[in-house]
C-alpha positions as CSV (number, residue, x, y, z in Angstrom):
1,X,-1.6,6.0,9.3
2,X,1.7,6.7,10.8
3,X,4.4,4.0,11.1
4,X,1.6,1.3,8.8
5,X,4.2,-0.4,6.9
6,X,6.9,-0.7,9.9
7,X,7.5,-4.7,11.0
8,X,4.4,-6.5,13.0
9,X,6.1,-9.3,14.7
10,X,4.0,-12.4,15.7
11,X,3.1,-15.9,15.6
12,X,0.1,-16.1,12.6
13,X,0.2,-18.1,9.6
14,X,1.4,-15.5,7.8
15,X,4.6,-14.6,9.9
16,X,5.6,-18.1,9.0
17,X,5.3,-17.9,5.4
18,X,8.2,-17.6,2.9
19,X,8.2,-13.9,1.8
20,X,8.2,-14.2,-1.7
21,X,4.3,-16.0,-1.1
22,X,3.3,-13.2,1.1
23,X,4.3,-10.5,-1.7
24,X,2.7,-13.3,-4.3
25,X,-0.4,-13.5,-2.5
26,X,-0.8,-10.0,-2.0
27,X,-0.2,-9.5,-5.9
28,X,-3.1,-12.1,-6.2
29,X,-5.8,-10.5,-4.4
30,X,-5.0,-7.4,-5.9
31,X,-5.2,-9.5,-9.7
32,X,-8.7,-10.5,-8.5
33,X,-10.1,-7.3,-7.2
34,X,-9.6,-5.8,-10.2
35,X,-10.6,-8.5,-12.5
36,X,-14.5,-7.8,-10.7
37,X,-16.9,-5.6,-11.7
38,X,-19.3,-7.1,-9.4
39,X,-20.2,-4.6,-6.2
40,X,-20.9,-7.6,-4.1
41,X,-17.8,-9.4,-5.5
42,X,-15.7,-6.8,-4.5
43,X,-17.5,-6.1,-1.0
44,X,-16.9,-9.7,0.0
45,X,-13.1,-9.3,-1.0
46,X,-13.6,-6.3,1.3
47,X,-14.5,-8.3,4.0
48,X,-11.8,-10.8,3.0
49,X,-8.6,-8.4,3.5
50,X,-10.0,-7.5,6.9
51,X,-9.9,-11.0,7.4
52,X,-6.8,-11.8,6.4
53,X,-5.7,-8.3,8.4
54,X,-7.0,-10.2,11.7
55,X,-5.7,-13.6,11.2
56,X,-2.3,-11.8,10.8
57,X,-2.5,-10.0,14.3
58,X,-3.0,-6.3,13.1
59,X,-6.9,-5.7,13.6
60,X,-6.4,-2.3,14.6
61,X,-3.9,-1.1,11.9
62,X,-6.1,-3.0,9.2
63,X,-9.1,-0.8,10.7
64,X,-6.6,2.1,10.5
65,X,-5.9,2.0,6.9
66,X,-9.3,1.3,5.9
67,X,-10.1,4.5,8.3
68,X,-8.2,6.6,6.0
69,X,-9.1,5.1,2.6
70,X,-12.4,5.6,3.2
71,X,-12.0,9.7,3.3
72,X,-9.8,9.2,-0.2
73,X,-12.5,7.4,-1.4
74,X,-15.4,9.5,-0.3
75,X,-13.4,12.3,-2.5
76,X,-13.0,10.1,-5.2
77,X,-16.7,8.7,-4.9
78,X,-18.0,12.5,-5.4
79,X,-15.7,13.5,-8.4
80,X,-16.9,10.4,-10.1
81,X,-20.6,11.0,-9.7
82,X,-19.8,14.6,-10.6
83,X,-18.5,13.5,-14.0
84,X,-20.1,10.7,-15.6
85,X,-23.1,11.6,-17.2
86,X,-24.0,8.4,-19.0
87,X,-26.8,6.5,-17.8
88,X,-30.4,7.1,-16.2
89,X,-30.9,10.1,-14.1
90,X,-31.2,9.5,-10.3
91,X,-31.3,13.0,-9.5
92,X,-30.6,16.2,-11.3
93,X,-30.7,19.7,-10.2
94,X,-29.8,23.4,-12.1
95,X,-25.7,21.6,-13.4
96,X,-25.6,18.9,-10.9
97,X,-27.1,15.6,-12.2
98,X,-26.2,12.1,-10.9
99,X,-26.4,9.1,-12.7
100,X,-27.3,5.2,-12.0
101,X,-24.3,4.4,-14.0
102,X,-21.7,7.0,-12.1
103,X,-23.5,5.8,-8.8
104,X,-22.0,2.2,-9.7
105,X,-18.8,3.2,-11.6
106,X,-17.7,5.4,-8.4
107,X,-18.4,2.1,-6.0
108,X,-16.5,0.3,-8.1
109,X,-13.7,2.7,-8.4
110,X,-13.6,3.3,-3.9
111,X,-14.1,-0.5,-3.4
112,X,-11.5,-1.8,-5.9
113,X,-9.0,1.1,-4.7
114,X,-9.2,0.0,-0.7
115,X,-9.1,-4.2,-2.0
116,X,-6.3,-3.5,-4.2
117,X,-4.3,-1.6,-1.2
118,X,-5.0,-3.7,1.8
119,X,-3.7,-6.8,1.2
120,X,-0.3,-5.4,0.1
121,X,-0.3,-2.9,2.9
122,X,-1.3,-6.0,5.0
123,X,1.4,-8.4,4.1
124,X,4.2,-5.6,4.1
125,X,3.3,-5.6,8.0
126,X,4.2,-9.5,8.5
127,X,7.2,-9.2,6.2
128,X,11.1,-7.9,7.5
129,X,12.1,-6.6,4.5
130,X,15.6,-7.7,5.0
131,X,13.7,-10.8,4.8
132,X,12.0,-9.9,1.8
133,X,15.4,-8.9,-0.1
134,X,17.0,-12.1,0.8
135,X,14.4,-14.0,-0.4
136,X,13.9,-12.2,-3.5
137,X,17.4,-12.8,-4.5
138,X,17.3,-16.6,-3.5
139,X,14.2,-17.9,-5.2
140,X,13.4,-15.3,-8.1
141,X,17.2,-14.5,-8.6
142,X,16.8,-11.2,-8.7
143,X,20.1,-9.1,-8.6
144,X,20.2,-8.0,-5.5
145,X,21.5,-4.4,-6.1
146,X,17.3,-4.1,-7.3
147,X,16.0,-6.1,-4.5
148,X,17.6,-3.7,-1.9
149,X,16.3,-0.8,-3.6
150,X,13.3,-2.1,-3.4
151,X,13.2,-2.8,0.0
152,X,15.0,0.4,0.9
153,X,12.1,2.2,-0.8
154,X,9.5,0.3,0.9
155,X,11.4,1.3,4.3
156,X,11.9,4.9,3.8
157,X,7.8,5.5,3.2
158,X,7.4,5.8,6.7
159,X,10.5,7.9,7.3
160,X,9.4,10.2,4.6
161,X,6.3,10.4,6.8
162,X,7.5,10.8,10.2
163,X,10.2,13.7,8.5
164,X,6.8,15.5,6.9
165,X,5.2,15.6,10.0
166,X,8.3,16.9,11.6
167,X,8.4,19.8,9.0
168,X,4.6,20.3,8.8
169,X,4.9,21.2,12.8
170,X,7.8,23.7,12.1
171,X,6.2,25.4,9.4
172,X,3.0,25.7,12.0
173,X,5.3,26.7,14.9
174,X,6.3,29.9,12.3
175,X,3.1,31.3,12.0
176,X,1.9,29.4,8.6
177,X,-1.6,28.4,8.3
178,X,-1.1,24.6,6.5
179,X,-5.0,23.9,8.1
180,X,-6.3,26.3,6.0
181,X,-9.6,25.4,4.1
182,X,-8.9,27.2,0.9
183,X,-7.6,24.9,-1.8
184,X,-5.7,27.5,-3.6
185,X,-3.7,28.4,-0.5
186,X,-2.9,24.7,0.0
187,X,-1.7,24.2,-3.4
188,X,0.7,27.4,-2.7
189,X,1.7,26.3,0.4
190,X,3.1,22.3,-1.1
191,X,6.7,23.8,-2.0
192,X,7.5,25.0,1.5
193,X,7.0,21.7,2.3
194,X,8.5,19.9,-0.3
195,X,11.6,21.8,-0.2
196,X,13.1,20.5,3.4
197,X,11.4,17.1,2.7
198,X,13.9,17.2,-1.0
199,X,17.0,18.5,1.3
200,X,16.1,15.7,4.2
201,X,15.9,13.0,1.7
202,X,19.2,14.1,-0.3
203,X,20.7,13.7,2.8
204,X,19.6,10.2,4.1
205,X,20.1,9.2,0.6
206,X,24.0,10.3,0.9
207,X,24.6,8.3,4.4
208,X,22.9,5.9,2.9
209,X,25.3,5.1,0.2
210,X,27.8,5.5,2.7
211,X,26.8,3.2,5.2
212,X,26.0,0.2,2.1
213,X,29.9,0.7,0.9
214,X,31.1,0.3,4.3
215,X,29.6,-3.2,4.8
216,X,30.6,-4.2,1.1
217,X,27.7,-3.9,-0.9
218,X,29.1,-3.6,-4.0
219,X,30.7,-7.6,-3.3
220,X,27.3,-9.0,-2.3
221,X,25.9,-12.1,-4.3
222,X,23.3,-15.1,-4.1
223,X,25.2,-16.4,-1.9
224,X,26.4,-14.4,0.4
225,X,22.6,-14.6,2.9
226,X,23.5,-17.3,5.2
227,X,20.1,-17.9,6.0
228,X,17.6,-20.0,3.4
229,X,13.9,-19.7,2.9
230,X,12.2,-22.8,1.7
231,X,8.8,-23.2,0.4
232,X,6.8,-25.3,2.7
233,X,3.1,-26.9,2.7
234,X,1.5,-23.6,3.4
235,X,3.2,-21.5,1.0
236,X,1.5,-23.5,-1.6
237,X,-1.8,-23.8,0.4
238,X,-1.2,-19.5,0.1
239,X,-0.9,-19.7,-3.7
240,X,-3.8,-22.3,-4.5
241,X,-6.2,-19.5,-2.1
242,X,-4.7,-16.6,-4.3
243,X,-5.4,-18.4,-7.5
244,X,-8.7,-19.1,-6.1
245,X,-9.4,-15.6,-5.7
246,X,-8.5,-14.8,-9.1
247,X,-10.5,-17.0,-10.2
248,X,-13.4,-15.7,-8.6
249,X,-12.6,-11.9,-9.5
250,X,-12.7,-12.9,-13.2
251,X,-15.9,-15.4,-13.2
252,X,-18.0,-13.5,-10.4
């Protein structure tokens, strides 16, 4: 899932929307996924986010994602049937003994997790966060020293990424065996990782800073964006659908 928060650009619905909707709405759908306890409930919001995935233009990266939630929740799936005991027996044999009531906890757990992370994965895709910021700052007055770190957070996920990769195929290059099936060994192996991933970031961090006081970021205000972001007819369509949804998620 390389790159799955970088910029989409496009022509959807979506693209057109004021930011601070796009982040509300995702915040929404989120609200209403976990507000369910209800297996179809939270299928059919499922089914919504990949939806809403290919309304937006990104199919395949919606498909992505879900691609690599599904092998977090398969691990997740397992450790909860493992450990909750509670209910009737479905089967049981020597220690291992699974439960109708784990069965049903752990698809709740998987399907809430991958509804809860789409939609916000999803609408960071159709949102510039410089955008985002700007917006932020405008319409919620949020001082925008704390929207930029936001943002800058939000952008430096994927750089993190790329950078681990980088490091992960010079520590393989050196002889060390990071594929290695033995979860002791992994565990051992996370701080020569870590390490050049802490010094990488120090550093980025530092040019960073550099770069902001150079353009004057300790003077910016409100007002100093040029560009506005009004709320028009379908940023409040957006809103009713997310209320909508909540209201589902608590009442389904």
């Amino acid at each position: 899932m390389k790159g799955f928060l970088d910029y989409v650009p496009g022509n959807s619905v979506f693209h057109k929307m004021n930011p601070v909707t796009k982040l509300l709405f995702a915040f929404m759908v989120c609200i209403g996924c976990f507000a369910s306890s209800n297996i179809a409930v939270l299928c059919a919001f499922l089914a919504f986010n990949v939806i809403l995935g290919c309304i937006c233009g990104i199919k395949d990266r919606t498909f992505s994602m879900l691609k690599g939630l599904t092998k977090i929740s398969i691990f997740l799936f397992v450790l909860q049937v493992l450990f909750i005991r509670s209910g009737n027996v479905i089967f049981e044999w020597k220690i291992l003994k699974v439960t109708d009531r784990g069965v049903i906890n752990a698809l709740c757990l998987v399907l809430r997790l991958s509804c809860a992370t789409l939609p916000l994965a999803i609408m960071l895709s159709v949102i510039k966060l410089g955008d985002l910021s700007n917006s932020l700052v405008e319409k919620l007055h949020i001082p925008f020293k704390y929207a930029f770190t936001l943002t800058t957070a939000i952008r430096f996920i994927p750089v993190f990424a790329s950078e681990m990769a980088g490091i992960i195929e010079a520590q393989t290059s050196r002889g060390i065996e990071l594929d290695t099936k033995n979860p002791f060994k992994k565990m051992a192996l996370i701080l020569p990782l870590c390490a050049p991933l802490l010094v990488s970031s120090v550093r980025k961090t530092q040019s960073l800073a550099i770069a902001a006081d150079l353009r004057g970021f300790k003077f910016r205000k409100a007002g100093s964006c040029s560009k506005s972001y009004p709320f028009c007819l379908r940023d409040y369509l957006c809103i009713l659908v997310g209320i909508a949804v909540i209201t589902a998620g608590f009442i389904l």
